[in-house]
PDB file as gemmi writes it, atoms N, CA and C in Angstrom:
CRYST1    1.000    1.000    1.000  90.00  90.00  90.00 P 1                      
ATOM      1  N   UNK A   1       7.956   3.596 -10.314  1.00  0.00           N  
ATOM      2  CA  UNK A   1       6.918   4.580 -10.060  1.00  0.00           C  
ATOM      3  C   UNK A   1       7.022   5.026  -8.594  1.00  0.00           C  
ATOM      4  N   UNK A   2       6.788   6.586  -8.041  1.00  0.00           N  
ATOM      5  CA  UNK A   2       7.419   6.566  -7.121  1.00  0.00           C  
ATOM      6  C   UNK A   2       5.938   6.835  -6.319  1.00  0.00           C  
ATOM      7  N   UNK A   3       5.647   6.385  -5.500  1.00  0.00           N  
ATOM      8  CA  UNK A   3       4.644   6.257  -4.503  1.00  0.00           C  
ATOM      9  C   UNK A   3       4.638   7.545  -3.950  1.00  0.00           C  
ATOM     10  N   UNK A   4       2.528   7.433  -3.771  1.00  0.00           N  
ATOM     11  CA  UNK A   4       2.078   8.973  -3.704  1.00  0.00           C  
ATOM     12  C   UNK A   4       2.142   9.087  -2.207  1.00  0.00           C  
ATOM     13  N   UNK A   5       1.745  10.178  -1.473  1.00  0.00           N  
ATOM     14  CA  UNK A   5       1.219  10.302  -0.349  1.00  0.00           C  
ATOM     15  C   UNK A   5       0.548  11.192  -0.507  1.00  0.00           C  
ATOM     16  N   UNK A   6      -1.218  11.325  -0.463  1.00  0.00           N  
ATOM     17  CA  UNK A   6      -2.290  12.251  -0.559  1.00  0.00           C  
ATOM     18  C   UNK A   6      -2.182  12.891   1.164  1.00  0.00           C  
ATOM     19  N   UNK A   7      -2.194  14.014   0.859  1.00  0.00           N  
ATOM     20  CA  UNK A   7      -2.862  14.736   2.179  1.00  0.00           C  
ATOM     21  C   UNK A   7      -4.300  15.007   1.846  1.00  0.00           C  
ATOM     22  N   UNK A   8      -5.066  14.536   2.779  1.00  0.00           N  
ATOM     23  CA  UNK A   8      -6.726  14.074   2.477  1.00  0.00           C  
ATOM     24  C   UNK A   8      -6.907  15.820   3.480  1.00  0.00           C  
ATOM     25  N   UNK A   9      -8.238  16.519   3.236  1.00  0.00           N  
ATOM     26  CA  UNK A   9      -8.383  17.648   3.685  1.00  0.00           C  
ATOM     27  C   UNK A   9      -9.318  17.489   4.961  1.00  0.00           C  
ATOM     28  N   UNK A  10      -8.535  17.931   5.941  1.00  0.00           N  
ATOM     29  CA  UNK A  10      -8.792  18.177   7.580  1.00  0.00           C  
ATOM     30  C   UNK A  10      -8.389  16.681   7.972  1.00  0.00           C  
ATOM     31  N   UNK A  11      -7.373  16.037   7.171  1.00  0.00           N  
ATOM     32  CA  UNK A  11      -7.641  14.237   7.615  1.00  0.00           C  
ATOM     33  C   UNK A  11      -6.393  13.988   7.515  1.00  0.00           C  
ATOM     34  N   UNK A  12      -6.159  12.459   7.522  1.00  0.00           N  
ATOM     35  CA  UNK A  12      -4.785  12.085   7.452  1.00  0.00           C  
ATOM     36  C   UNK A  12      -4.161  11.830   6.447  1.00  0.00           C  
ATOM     37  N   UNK A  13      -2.906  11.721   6.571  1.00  0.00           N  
ATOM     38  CA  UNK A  13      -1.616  11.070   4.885  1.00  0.00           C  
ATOM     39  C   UNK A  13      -2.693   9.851   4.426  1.00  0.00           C  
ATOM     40  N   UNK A  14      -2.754   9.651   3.833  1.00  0.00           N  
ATOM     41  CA  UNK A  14      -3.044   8.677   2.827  1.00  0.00           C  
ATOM     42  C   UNK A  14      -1.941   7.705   1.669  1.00  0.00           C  
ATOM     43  N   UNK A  15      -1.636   6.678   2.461  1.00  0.00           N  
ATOM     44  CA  UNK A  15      -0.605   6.333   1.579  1.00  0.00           C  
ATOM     45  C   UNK A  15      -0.937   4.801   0.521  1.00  0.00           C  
ATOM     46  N   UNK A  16      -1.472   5.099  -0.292  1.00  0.00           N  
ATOM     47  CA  UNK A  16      -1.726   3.799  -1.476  1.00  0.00           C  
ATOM     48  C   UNK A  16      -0.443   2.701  -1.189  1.00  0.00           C  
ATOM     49  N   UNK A  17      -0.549   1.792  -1.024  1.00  0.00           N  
ATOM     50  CA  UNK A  17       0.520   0.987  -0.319  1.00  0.00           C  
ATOM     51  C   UNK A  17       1.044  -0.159  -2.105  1.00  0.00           C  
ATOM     52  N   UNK A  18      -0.498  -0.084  -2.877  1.00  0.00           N  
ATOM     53  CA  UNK A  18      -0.230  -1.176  -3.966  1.00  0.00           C  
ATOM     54  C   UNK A  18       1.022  -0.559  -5.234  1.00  0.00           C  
ATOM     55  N   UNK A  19       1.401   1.156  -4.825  1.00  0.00           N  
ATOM     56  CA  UNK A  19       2.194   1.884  -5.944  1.00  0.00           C  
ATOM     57  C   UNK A  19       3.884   1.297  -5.520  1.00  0.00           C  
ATOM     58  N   UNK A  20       3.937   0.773  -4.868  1.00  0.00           N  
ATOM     59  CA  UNK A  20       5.018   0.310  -4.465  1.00  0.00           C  
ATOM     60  C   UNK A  20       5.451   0.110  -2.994  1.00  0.00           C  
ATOM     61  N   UNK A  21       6.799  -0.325  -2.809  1.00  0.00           N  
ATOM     62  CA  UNK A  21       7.170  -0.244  -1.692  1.00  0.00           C  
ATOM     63  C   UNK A  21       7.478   0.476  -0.456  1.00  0.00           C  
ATOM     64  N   UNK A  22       6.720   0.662   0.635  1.00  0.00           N  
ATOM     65  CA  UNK A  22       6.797   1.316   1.544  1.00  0.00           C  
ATOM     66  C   UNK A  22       7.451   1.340   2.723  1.00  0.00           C  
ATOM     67  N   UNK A  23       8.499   1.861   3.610  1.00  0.00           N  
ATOM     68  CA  UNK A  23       8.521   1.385   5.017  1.00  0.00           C  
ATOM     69  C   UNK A  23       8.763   2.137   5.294  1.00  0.00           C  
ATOM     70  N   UNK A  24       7.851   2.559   6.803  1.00  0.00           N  
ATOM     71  CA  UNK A  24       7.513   3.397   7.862  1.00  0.00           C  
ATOM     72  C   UNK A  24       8.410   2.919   8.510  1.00  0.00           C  
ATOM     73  N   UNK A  25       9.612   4.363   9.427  1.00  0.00           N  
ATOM     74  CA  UNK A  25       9.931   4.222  10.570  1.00  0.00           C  
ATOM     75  C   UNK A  25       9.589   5.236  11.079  1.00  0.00           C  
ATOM     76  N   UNK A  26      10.081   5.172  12.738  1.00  0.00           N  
ATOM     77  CA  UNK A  26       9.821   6.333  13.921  1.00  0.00           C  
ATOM     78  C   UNK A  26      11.234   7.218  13.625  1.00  0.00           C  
ATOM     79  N   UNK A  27      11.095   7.609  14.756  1.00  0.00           N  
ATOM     80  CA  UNK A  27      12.680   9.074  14.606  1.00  0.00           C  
ATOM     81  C   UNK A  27      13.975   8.987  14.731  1.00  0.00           C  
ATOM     82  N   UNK A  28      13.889   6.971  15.461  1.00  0.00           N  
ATOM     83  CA  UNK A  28      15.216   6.282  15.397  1.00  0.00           C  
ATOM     84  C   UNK A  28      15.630   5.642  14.379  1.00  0.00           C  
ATOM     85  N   UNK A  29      14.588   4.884  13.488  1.00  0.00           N  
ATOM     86  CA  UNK A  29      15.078   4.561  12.463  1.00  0.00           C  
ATOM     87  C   UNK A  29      14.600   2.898  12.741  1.00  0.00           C  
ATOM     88  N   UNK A  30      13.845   2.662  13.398  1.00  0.00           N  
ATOM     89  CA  UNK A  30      13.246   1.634  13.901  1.00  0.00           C  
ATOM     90  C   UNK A  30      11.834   1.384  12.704  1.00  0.00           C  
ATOM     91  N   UNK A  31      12.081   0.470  12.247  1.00  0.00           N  
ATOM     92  CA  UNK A  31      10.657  -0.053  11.369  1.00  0.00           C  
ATOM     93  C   UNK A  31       9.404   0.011  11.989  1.00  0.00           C  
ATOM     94  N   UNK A  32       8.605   0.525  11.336  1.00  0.00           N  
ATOM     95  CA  UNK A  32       7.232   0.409  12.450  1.00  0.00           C  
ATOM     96  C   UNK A  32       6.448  -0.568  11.425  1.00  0.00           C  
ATOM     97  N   UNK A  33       5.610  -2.226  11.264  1.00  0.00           N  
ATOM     98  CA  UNK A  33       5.102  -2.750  10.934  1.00  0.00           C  
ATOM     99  C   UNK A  33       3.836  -1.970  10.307  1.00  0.00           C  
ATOM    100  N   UNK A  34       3.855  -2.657   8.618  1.00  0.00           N  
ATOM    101  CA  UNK A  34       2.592  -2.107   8.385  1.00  0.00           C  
ATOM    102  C   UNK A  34       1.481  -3.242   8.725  1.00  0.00           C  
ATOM    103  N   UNK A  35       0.338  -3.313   8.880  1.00  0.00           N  
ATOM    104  CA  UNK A  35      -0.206  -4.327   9.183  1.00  0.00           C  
ATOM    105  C   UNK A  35      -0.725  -5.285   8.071  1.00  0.00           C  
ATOM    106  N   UNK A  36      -0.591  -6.283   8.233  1.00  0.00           N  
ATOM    107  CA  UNK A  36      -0.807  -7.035   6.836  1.00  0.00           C  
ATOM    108  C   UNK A  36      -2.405  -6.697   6.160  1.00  0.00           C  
ATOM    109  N   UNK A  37      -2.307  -7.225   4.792  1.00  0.00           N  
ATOM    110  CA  UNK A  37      -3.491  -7.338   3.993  1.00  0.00           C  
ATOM    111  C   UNK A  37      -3.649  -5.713   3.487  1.00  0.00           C  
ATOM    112  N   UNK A  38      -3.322  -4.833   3.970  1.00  0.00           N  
ATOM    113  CA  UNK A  38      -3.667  -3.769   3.775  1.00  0.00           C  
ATOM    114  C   UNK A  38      -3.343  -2.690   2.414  1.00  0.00           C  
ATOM    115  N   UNK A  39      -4.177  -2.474   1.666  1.00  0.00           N  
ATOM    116  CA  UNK A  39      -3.734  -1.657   0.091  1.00  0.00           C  
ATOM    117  C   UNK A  39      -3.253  -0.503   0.819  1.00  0.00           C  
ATOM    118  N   UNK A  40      -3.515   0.084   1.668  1.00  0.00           N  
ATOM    119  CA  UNK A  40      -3.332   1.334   2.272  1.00  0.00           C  
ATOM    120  C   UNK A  40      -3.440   2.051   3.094  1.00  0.00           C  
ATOM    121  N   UNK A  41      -3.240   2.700   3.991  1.00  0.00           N  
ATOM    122  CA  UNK A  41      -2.365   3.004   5.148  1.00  0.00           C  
ATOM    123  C   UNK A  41      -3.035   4.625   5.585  1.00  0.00           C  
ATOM    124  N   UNK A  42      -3.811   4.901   6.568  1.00  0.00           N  
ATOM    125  CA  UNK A  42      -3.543   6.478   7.082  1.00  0.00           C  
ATOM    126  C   UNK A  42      -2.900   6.785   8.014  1.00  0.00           C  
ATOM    127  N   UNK A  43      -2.192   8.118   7.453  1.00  0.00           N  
ATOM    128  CA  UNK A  43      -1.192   8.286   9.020  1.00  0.00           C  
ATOM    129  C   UNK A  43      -2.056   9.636   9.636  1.00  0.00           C  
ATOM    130  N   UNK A  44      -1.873   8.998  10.937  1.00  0.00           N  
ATOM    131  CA  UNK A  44      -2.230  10.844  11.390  1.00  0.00           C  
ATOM    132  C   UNK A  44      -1.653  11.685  11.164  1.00  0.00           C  
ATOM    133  N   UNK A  45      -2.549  12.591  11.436  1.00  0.00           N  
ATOM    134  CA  UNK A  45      -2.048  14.559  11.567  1.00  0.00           C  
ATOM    135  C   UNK A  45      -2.627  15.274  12.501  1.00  0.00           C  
ATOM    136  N   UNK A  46      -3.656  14.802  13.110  1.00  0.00           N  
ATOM    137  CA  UNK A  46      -4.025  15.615  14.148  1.00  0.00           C  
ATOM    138  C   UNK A  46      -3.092  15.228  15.573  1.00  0.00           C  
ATOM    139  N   UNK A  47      -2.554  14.252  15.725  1.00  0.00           N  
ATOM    140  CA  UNK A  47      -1.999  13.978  16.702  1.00  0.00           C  
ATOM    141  C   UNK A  47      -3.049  13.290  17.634  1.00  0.00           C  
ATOM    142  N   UNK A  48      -3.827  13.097  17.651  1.00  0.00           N  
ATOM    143  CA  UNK A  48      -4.691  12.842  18.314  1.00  0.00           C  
ATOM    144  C   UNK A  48      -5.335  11.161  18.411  1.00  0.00           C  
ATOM    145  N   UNK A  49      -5.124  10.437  17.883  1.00  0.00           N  
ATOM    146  CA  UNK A  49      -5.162   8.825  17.332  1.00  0.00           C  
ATOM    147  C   UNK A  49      -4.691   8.448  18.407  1.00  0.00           C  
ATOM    148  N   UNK A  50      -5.428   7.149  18.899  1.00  0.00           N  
ATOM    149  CA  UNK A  50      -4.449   6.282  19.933  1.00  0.00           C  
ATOM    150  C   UNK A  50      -3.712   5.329  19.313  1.00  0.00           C  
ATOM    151  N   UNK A  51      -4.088   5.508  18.033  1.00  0.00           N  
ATOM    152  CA  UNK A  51      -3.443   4.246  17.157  1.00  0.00           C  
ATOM    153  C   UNK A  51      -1.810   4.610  16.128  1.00  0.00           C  
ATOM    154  N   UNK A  52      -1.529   6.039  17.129  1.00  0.00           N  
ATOM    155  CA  UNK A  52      -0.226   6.434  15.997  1.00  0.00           C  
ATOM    156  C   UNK A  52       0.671   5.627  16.163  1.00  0.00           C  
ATOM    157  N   UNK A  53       1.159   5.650  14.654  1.00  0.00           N  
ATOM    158  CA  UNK A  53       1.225   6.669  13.615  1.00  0.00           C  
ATOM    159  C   UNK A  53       0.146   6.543  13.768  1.00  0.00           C  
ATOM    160  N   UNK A  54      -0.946   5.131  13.171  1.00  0.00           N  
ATOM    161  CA  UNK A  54      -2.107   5.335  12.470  1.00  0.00           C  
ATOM    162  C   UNK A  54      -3.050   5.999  12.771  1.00  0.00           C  
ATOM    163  N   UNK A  55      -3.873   6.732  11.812  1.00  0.00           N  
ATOM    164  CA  UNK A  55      -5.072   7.248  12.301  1.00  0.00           C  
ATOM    165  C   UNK A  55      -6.322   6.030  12.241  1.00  0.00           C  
ATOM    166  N   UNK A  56      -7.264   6.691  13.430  1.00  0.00           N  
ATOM    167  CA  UNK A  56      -8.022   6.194  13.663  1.00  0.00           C  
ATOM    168  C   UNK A  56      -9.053   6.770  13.947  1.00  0.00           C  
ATOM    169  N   UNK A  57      -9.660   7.920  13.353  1.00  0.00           N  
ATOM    170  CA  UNK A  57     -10.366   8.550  12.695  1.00  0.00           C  
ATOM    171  C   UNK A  57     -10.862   9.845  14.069  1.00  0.00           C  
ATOM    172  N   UNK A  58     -10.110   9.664  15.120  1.00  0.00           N  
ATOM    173  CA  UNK A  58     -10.283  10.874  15.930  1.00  0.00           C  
ATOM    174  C   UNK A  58     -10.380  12.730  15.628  1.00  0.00           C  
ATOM    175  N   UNK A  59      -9.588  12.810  14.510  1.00  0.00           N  
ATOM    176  CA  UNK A  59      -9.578  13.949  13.447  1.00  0.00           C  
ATOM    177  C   UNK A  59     -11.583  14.472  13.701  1.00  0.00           C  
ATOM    178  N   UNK A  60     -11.901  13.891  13.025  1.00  0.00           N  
ATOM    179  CA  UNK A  60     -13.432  14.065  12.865  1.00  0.00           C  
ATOM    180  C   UNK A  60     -13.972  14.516  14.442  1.00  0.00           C  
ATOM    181  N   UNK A  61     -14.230  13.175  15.120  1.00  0.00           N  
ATOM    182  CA  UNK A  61     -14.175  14.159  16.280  1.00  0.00           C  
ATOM    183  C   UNK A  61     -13.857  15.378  17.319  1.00  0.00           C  
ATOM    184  N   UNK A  62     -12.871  15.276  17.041  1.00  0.00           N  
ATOM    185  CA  UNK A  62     -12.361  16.780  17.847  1.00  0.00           C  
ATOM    186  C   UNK A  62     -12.160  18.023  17.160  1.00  0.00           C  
ATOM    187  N   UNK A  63     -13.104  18.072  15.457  1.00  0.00           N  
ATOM    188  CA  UNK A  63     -13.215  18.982  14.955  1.00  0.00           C  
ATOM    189  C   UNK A  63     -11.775  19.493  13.927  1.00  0.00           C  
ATOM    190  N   UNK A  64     -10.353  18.681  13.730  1.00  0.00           N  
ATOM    191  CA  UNK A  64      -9.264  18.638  13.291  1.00  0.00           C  
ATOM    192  C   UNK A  64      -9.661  19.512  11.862  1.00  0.00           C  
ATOM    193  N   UNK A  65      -8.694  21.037  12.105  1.00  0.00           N  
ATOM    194  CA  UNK A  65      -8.730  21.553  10.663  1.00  0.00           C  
ATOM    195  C   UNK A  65      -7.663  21.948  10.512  1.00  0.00           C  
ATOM    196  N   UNK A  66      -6.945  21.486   9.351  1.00  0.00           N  
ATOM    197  CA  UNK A  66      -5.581  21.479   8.708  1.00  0.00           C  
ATOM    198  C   UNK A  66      -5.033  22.716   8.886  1.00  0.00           C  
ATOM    199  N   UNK A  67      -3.573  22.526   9.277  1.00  0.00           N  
ATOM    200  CA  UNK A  67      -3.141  24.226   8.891  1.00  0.00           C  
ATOM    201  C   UNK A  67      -3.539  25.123   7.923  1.00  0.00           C  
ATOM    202  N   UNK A  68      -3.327  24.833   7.057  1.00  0.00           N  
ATOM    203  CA  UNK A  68      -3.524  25.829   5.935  1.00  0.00           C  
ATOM    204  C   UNK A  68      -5.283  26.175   5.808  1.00  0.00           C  
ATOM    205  N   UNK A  69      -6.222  25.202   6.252  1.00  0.00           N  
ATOM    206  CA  UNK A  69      -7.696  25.497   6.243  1.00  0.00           C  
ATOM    207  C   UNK A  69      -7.477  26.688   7.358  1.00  0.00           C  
ATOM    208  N   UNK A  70      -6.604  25.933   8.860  1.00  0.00           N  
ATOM    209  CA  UNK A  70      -6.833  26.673  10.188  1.00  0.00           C  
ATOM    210  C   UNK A  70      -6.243  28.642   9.461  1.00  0.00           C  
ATOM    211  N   UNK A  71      -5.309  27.929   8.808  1.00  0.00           N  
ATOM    212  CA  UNK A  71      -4.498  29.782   8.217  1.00  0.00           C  
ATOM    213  C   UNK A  71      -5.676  30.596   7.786  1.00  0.00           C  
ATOM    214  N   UNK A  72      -6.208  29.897   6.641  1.00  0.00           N  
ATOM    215  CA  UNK A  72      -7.172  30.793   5.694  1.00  0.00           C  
ATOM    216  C   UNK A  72      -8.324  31.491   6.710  1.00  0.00           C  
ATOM    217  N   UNK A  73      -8.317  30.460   7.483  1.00  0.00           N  
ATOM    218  CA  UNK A  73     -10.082  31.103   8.331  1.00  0.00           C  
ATOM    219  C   UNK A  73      -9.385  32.233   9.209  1.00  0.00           C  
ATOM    220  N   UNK A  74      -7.993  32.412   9.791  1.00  0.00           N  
ATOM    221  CA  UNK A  74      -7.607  33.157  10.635  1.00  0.00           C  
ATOM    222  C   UNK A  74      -7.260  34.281   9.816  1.00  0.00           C  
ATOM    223  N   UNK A  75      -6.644  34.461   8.721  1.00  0.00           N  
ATOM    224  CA  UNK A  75      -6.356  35.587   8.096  1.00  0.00           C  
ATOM    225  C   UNK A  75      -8.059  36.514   7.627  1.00  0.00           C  
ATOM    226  N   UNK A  76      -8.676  35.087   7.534  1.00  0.00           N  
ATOM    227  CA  UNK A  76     -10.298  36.388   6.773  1.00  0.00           C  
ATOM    228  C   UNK A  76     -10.809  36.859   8.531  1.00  0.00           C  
ATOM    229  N   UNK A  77     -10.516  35.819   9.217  1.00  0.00           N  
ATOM    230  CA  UNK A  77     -11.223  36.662  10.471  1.00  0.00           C  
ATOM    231  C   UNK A  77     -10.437  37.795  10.514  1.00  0.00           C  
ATOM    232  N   UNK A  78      -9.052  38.193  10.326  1.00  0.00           N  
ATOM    233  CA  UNK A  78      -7.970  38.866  10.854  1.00  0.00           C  
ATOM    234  C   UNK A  78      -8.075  40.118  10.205  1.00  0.00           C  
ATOM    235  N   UNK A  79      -8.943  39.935   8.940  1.00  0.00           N  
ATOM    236  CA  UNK A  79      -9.090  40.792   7.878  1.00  0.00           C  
ATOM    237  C   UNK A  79     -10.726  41.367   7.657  1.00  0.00           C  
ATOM    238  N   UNK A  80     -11.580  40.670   8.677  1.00  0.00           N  
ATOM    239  CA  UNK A  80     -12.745  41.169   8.784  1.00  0.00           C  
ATOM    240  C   UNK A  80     -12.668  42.408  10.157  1.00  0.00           C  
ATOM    241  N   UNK A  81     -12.085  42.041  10.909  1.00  0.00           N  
ATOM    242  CA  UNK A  81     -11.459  42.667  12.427  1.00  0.00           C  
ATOM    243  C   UNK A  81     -11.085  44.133  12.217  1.00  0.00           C  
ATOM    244  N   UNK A  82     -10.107  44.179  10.636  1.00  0.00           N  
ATOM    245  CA  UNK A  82      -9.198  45.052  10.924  1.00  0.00           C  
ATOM    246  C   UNK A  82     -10.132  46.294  10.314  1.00  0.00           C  
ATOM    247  N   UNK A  83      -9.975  47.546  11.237  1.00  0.00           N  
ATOM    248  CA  UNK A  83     -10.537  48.493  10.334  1.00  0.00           C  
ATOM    249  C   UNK A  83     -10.559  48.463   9.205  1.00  0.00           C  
ATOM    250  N   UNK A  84     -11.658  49.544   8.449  1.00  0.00           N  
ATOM    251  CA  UNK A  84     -11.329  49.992   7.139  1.00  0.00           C  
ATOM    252  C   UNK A  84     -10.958  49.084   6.000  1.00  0.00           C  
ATOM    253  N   UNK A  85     -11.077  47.587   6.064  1.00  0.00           N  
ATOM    254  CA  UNK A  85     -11.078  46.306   5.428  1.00  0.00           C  
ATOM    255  C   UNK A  85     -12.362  46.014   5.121  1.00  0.00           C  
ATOM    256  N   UNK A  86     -12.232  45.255   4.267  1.00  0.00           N  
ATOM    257  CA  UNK A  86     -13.778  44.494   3.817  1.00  0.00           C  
ATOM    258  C   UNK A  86     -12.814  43.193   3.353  1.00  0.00           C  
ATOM    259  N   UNK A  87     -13.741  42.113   3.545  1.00  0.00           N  
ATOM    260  CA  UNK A  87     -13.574  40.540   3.473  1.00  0.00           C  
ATOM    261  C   UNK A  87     -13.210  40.213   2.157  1.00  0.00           C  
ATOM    262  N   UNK A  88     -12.363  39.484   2.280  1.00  0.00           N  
ATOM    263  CA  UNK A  88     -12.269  38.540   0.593  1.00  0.00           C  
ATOM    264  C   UNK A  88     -13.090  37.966   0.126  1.00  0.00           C  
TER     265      UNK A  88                                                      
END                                                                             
């Protein structure tokens, strides 16, 4: 069974750790420890975590909205702006 990774919305990877086997490395190829006991794992996406990879729930604070949320709100602003348009 091949193990999920949820992208949680405005939040981090979400990785169910009990669907199977996992291992995290960095960009060398270096193992990064998962920490024991754990069913499952968030990675950041905001960049913003002191705990990367892991998140550590800084997202929330600094207001973190996903690309594709950040896209949608910029195209309706982009499209409320433009003359002679009306909003989706």
């Amino acid at each position: 069974m091949p193990v999920t990774i949820k992208v949680r919305l405005d939040g981090p990877y979400f990785i169910d750790l009990t669907q199977g086997e996992v291992v995290l490395t960095d960009h060398d190829g270096t193992v990064i420890p998962i920490p024991e006991g754990k069913t499952g794992i968030a990675l950041c996406r905001c960049g913003a975590s002191i705990k990367k990879p892991f998140c550590d729930g800084t997202h929330s604070r600094i207001g973190f909205r996903a690309g594709e949320a950040a896209q949608r709100a910029a195209d309706l602003a982009a499209r409320a702006a433009a003359p002679g348009t009306t909003p989706a």
